[in-house]
N, C-alpha and C positions, 0 to 999 in steps of 0.2 A: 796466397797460401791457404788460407781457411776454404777458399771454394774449390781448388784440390781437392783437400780432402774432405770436401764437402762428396763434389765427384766420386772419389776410390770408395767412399761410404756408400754412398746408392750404387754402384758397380757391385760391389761385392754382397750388397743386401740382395740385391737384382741374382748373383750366380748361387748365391745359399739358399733364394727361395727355389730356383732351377733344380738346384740340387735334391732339396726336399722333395721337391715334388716327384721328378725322379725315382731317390728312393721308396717314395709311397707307393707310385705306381708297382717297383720292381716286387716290394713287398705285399703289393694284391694280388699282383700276377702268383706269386709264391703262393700266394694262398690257397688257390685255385687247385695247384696241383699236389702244396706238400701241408698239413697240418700236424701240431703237435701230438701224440698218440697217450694213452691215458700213463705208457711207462715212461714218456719223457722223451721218446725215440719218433721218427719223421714217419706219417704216416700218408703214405701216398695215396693220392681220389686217383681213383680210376671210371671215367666217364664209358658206359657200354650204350651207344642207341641203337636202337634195335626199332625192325619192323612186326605189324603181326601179317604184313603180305611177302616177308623175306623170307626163302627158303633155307639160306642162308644163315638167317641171324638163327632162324629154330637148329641147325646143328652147331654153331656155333656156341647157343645157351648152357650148356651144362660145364662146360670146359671154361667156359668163362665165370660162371658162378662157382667153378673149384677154384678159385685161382688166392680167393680171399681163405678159403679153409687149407689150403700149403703154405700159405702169405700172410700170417694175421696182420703186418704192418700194411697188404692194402686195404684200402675202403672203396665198395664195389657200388658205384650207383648207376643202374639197369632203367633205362630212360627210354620207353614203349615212345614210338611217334604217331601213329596213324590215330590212337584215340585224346591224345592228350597234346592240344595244337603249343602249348607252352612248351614241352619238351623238343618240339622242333624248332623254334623261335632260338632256344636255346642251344642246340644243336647247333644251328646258322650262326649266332651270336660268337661261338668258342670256336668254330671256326674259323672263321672272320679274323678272330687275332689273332689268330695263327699262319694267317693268308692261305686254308684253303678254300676248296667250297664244299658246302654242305648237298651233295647232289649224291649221296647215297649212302647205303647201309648193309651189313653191319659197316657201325666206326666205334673206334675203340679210340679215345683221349686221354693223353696223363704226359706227365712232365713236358710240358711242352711240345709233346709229337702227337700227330695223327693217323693212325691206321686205320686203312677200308677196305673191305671186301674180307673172304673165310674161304680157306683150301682147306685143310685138315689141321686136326690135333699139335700131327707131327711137325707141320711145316709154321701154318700162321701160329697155332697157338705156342711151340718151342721161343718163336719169335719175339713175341707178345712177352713171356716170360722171361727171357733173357732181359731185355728192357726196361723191364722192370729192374731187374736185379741191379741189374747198371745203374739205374736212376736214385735208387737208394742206396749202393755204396757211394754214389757220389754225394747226394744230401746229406751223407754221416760225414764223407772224409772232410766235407766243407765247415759242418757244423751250423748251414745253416741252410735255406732252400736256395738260393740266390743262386749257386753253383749249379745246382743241378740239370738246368738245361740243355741241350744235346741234341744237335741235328739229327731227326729221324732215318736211319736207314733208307737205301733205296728200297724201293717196293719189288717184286719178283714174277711181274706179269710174262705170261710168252706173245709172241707176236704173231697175229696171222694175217694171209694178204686180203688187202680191200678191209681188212676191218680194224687193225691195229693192237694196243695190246687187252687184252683180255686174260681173267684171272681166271687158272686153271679150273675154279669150280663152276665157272659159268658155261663152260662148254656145253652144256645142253641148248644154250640159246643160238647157237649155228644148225643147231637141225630140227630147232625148233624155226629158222628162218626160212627153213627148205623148204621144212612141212608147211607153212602157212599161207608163206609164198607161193609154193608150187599148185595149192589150191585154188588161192585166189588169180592162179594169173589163167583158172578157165571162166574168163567172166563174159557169161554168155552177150551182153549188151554190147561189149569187144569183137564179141567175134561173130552177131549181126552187122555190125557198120563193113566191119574191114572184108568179111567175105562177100558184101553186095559190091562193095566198092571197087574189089578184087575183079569180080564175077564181070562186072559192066565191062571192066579194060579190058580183058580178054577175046573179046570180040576184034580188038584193036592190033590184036597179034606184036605191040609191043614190050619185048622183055625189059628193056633199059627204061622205058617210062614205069611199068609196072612196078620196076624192083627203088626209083625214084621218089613214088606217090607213094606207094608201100611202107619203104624206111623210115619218111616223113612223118606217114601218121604214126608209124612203132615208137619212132624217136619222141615225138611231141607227147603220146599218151604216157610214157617212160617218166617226163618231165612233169608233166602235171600229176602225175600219181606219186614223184617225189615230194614235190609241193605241197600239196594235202595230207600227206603224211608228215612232212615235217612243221605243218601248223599245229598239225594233233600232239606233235611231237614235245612242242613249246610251251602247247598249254596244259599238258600233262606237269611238264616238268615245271610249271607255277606253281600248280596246287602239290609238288611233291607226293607225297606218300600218304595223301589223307584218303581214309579207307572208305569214305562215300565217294570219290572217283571212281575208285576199282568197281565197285556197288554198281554207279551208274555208269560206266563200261562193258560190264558184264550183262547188266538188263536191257545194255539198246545192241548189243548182240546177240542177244535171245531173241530180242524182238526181231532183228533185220533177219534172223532166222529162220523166224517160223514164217515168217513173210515168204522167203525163199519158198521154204516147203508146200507152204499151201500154194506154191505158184505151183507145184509140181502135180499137184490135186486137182484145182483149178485154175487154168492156166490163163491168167489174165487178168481173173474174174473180180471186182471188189480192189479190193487196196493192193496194189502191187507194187515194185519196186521196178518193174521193167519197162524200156522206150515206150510210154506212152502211144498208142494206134495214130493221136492227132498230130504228132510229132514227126515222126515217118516221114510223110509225103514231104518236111521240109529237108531232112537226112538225103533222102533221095535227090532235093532239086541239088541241094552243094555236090552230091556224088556228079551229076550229068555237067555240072559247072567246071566241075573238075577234068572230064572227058571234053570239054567242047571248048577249052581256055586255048588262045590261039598263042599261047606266047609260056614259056619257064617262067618269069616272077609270076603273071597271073594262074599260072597250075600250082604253082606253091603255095599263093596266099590263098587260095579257094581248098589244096590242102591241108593245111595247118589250122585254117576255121573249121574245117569240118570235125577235125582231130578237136579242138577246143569243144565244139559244143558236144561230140559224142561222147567225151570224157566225163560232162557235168551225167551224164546217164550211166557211165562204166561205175562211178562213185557208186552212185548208189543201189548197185547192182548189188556189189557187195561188200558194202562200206561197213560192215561188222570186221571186217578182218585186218585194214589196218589199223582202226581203231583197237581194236586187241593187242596186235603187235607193238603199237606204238606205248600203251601202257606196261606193255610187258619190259620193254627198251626203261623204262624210269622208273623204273623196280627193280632191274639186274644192278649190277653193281660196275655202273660201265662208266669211262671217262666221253664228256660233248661230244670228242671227237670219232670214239667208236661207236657210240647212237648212229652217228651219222651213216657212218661205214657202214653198219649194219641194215641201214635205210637203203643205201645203195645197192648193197646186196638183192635186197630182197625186191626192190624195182627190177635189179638187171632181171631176175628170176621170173617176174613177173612179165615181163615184155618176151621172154623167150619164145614162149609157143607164137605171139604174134607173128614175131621175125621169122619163125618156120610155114607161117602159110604161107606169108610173101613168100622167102624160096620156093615152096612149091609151087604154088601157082605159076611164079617167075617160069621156074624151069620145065613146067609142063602145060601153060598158056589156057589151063581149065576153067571151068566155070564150075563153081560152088558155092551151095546158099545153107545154113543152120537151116534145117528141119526143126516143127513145133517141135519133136520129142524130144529129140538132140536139148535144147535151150531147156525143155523141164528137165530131164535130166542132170543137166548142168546147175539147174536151181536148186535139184536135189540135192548133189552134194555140196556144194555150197553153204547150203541152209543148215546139213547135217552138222556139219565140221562148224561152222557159226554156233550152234546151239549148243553143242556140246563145251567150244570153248568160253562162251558164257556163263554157260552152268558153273563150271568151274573157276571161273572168275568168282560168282556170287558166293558157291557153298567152299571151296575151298584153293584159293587163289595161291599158296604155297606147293600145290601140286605141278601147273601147269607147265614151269621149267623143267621138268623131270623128263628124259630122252625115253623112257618107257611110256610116259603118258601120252608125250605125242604122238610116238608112232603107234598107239592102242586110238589114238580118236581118230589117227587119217585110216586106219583099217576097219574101223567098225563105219564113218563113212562112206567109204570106198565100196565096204560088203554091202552097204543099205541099198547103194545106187546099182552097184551090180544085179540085186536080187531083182531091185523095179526094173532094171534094163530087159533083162531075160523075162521078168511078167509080161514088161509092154510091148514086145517083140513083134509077135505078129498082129496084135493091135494096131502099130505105127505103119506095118507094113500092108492091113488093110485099108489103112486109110491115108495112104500115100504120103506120110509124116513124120 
């Protein structure tokens, strides 16, 4: 009998220390989000992090710093991330116990929910506010914090295809996909390989090998420009929101820039970012490998090599642009899954013009080579739109989302290159170029 209740003694000291602990924990958790207020009433923390590269969190600031002068029971603590590495640790951390993830901003924390991203006043902030209200009639009717907890509403994103949901104020960054996209997919170091390569079969008067070898290398350059966008992608999203990223994103696409440009000055000349001269004659032997393969696997595999190593030179042709985009994708306010979509997008975008010189050439068996000026040209704007979005990167990185800015940097661009086009006109056309 005595070691029974020896037993029930250590069993029940064993579920009261459970207990306690329990309640300790449930009682920190309360802490967090409901404190005493100086009347004796629940004073709700309301957690706001914010970036200084979110467009975002800047309209979202004033509406959310009202919220404590309509509400004196909340307490408003406005947690900047990019300069103070504690407040995103932190950020991460109250996440975490909540089971989300800390992969963007604005987020707004309190009674145990989390809200991310900013529509308007009307919409997210109504919402924000209602929540509130909830959350402290509940901590009063309870009379204590313990109650107060409440699964957070669904969220209110729209869905669009290929890229999933996205919050109605991000909509600038699909034509901001278009515009960066559509720049970078004339990247001259692409469209030397694929039109010698083109140029050589045509002699061959076959369309079904053409449009075969063609696909191949589109399809393969598609895949590996995925690739390298989504490593940029990852190690973006390591270092989050810390604004010497942005800093050193924005100045190595100034630099890959003016590189571009001065290719267009002197074309070649000095430090360039284009296929190397010594490089060439081994571009050309895989092109002849590829014409003289007696068999489908060996045309393939002598294809898909040529596509790998002419991509390691398409990179850096004009490797300022996905590098941009990719930091742009971990600064919106976007879910893993829509980064990606949006990578997607802007690869299909990017292979587009490839896949149209295959059809043509396919369907009119021509030969065609990039002229020197054609390729400066192409470096011009390239370089232009690179510089410009670097600029803005450096001096003012809350701009760059805004659907008025983009389409102001692909037009001032576009005019720069039009104007050298029409200067170098009969130039190119004296000197057969």
């Amino acid at each position: 009998m005595p070691q029974k209740l020896a037993m029930i003694g250590k069993l029940l000291f064993f579920v009261a220390t459970c207990l306690l602990a329990l309640f300790s924990n449930a009682g920190q958790a309360d802490d967090t989000w409901l404190k005493p207020g100086a009347n004796g009433q629940p004073e709700v923390q309301l957690y706001f992090f914010w970036s200084l590269t979110c467009p975002h969190c800047t309209e979202a600031h004033p509406y959310i710093e009202a919220i404590p002068r309509a509400r004196p029971w909340v307490k408003l603590h406005a947690l900047e991330l990019t300069r103070h590495p504690e407040n995103a640790r932190q950020y991460q951390d109250m996440a975490r116990q909540l089971g989300e993830d800390a992969a963007s901003v604005p987020a707004l924390l309190f009674c145990g929910e989390m809200h991310v991203g900013w529509g308007s006043d009307e919409t997210t902030g109504a919402r924000i506010r209602q929540r509130l209200d909830d959350c402290r009639a509940r901590a009063i009717g309870s009379g204590r914090g313990g109650a107060m907890m409440a699964p957070a509403p669904p969220p209110e994103p729209i869905h669009l295809p290929l890229i999933g949901a996205v919050d109605p104020a991000s909509l600038s960054l699909p034509t901001l996909t278009l515009v960066i996209a559509g720049l970078d997919a004339f990247n001259p170091c692409a469209f030397f390989v694929l039109l010698f390569l083109l140029s050589m079969m045509a002699h061959q008067k076959s369309r079904s090998r053409m449009l075969v070898i063609g696909g191949i290398f589109v399809l393969v350059s598609g895949i590996m420009y995925f690739a390298f966008m989504a490593a940029w992608l990852n190690i973006f999203q390591l270092f989050g929101h810390l604004a010497w990223v942005t800093l050193a994103a924005g100045a190595l696409a100034v630099f890959v820039g003016a590189v571009n440009v001065k290719d267009f000055f002197r074309f070649e000349k000095g430090f360039t970012l284009s296929i190397p001269e010594s490089k060439k004659p081994g571009i050309f032997r895989l092109s002849r490998a590829i014409l003289n393969a007696d068999s489908l696997p060996a045309m393939l595999a002598a294809t898909i090599f040529l596509a790998v190593a002419a991509n390691f030179y398409e990179l850096l042709c004009t490797a300022g642009f996905p590098m941009v985009y990719t930091r742009l994708l971990t600064l919106a306010d976007l879910a893993p899954a829509a980064r990606y979509g949006y990578l997607a997008a802007y690869n299909l975008i990017y292979v587009l013009p490839l896949a149209l010189i295959v059809a043509v050439f396919a369907s009119s068996l021509g030969a065609r080579k990039l002229t020197e000026r054609e390729g400066r040209l192409l470096k011009l704007m390239s370089g232009a739109m690179m510089l410009e979005l670097g600029t803005l990167l450096l001096l003012a990185p809350d701009y760059i989302s805004r659907i008025g800015i983009a389409f102001g940097l692909m037009a001032v661009a576009v005019g720069i290159t039009w104007i050298a086009a029409h200067l170098t006109k009969h130039r190119g056309e004296r000197n057969g170029k």
